[in-house]
MIVOTOR-354824 format. One record per residue (C-alpha): x, z, y; residue in three letters. Coordinates in steps of 0.1 Angstrom, whole numbers. Each point is the difference from the previous one (the first is absolute). Layout:
N
<rec c1="X" c3="Z" c2="Y" resn="ala"/>
...
This chain:
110
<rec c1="0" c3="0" c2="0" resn="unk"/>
<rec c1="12" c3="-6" c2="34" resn="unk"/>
<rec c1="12" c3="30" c2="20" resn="unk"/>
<rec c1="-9" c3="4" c2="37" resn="unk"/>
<rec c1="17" c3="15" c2="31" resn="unk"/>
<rec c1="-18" c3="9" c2="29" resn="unk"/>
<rec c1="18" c3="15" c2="31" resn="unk"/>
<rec c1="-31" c3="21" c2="14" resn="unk"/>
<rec c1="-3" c3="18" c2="33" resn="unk"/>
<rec c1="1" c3="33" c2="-28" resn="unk"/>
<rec c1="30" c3="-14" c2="-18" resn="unk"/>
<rec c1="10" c3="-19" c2="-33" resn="unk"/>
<rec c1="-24" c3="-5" c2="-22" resn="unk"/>
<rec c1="6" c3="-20" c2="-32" resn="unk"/>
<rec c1="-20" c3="-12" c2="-31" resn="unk"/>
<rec c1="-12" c3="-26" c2="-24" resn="unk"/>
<rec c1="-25" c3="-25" c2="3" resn="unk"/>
<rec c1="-20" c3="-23" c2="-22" resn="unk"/>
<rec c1="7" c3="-36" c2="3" resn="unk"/>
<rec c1="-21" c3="-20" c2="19" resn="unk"/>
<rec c1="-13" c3="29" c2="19" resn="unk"/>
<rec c1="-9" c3="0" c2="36" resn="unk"/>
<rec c1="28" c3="18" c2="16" resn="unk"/>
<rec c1="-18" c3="21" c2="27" resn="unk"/>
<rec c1="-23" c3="7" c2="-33" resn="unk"/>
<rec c1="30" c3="17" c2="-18" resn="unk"/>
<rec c1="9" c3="18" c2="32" resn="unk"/>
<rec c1="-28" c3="14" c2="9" resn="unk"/>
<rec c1="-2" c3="9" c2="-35" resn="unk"/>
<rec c1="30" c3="17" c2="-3" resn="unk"/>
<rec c1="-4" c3="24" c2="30" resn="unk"/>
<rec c1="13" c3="-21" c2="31" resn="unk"/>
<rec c1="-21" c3="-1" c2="32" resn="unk"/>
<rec c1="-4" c3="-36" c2="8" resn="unk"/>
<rec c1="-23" c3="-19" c2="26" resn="unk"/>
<rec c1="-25" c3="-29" c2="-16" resn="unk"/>
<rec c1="-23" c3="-5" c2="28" resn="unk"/>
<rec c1="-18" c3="-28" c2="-11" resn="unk"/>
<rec c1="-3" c3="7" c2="-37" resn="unk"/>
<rec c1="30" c3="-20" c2="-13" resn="unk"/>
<rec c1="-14" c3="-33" c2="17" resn="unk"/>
<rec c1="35" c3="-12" c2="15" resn="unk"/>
<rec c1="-21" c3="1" c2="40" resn="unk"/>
<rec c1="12" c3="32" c2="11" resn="unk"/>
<rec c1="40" c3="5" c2="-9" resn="unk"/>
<rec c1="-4" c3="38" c2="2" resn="unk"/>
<rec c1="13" c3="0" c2="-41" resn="unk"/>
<rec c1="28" c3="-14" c2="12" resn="unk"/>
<rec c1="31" c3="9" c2="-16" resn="unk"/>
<rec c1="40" c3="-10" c2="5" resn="unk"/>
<rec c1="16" c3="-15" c2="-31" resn="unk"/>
<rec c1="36" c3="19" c2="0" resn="unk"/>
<rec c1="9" c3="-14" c2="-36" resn="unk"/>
<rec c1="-14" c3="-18" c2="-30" resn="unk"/>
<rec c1="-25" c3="-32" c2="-1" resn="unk"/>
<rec c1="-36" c3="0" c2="16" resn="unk"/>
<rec c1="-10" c3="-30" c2="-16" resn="unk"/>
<rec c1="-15" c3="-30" c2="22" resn="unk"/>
<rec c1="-16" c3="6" c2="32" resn="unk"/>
<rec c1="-33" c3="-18" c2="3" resn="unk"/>
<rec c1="-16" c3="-18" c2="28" resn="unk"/>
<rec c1="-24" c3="26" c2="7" resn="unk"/>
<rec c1="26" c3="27" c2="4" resn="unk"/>
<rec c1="24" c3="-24" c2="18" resn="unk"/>
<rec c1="-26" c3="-9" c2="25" resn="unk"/>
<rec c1="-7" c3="34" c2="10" resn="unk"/>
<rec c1="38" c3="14" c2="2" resn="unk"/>
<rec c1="0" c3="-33" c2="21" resn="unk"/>
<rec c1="-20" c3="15" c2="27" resn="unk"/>
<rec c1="21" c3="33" c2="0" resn="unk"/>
<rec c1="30" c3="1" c2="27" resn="unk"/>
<rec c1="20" c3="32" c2="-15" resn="unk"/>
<rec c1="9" c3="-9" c2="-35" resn="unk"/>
<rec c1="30" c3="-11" c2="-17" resn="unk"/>
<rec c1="3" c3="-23" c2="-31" resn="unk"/>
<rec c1="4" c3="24" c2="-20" resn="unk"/>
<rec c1="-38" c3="11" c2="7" resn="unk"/>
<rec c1="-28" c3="-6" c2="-29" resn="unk"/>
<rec c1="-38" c3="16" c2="-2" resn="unk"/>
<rec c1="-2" c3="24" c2="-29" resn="unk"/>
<rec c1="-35" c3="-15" c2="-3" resn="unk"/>
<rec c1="14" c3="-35" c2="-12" resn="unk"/>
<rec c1="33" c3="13" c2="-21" resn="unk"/>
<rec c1="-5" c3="-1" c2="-41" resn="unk"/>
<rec c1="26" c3="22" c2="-14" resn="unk"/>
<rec c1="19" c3="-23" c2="-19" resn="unk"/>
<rec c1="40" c3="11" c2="0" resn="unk"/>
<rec c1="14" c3="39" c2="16" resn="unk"/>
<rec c1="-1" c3="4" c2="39" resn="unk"/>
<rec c1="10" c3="23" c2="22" resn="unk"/>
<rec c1="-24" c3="-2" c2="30" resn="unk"/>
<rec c1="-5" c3="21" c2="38" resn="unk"/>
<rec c1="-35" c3="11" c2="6" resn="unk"/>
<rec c1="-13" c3="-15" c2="38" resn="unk"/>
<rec c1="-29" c3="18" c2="5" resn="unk"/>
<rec c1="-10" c3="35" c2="-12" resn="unk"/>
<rec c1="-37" c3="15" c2="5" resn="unk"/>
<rec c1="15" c3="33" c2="3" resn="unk"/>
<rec c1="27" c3="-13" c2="25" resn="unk"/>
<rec c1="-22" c3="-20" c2="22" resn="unk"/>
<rec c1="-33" c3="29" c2="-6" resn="unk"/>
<rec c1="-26" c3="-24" c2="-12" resn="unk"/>
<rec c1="-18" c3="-7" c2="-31" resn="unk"/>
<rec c1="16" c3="-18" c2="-24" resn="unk"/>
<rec c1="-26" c3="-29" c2="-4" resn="unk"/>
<rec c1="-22" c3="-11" c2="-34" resn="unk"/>
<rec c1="19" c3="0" c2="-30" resn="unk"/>
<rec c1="8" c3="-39" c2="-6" resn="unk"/>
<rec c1="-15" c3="-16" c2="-30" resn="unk"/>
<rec c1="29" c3="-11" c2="-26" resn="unk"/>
């Protein structure tokens, strides 16, 4: 099973994931505080995550056109929405609920 590193405003926190999986799924899942807005629908970019290490997968044309519209991310930048675990990575949480006081949004649908 692929393993998972998130740098969190809380620290480290590392785990396995199924394959395939939604990656904001297996974080939420596995205790980190992350932003999904919009339900997982790749229109609101507040899943956003930084890749630091290990491979994403393709990015598709619905996540590409709305990073497009963004100003203040780097290449590096994916939605956790639109990632399938497929291989290890070692990613940087964006946007926390607990950080930024809000709700973290509806669970998105896998």
């Amino acid at each position: 099973m692929p393993r998972i590193t998130a740098e969190t405003a809380a620290g480290m926190v590392a785990f396995e994931a199924e394959e395939g999986r939604k990656l904001v799924l297996a974080l939420e899942d596995n205790g980190v505080d992350i932003l999904h807005r919009c339900g997982g629908n790749a229109r609101c970019t507040t899943c956003r995550v930084e890749i630091l290490a290990g491979d994403p997968g393709d990015i598709g044309e619905p996540e590409k056109a709305i990073l497009a519209t963004k100003t203040d991310l780097n290449d590096h930048t994916r939605l956790s929405c639109q990632v399938r675990i497929l291989d290890d990575l070692h990613v940087k949480v964006v946007r926390q609920a607990s950080v930024e006081g809000i709700d973290a949004g509806g669970r998105p649908i896998d």
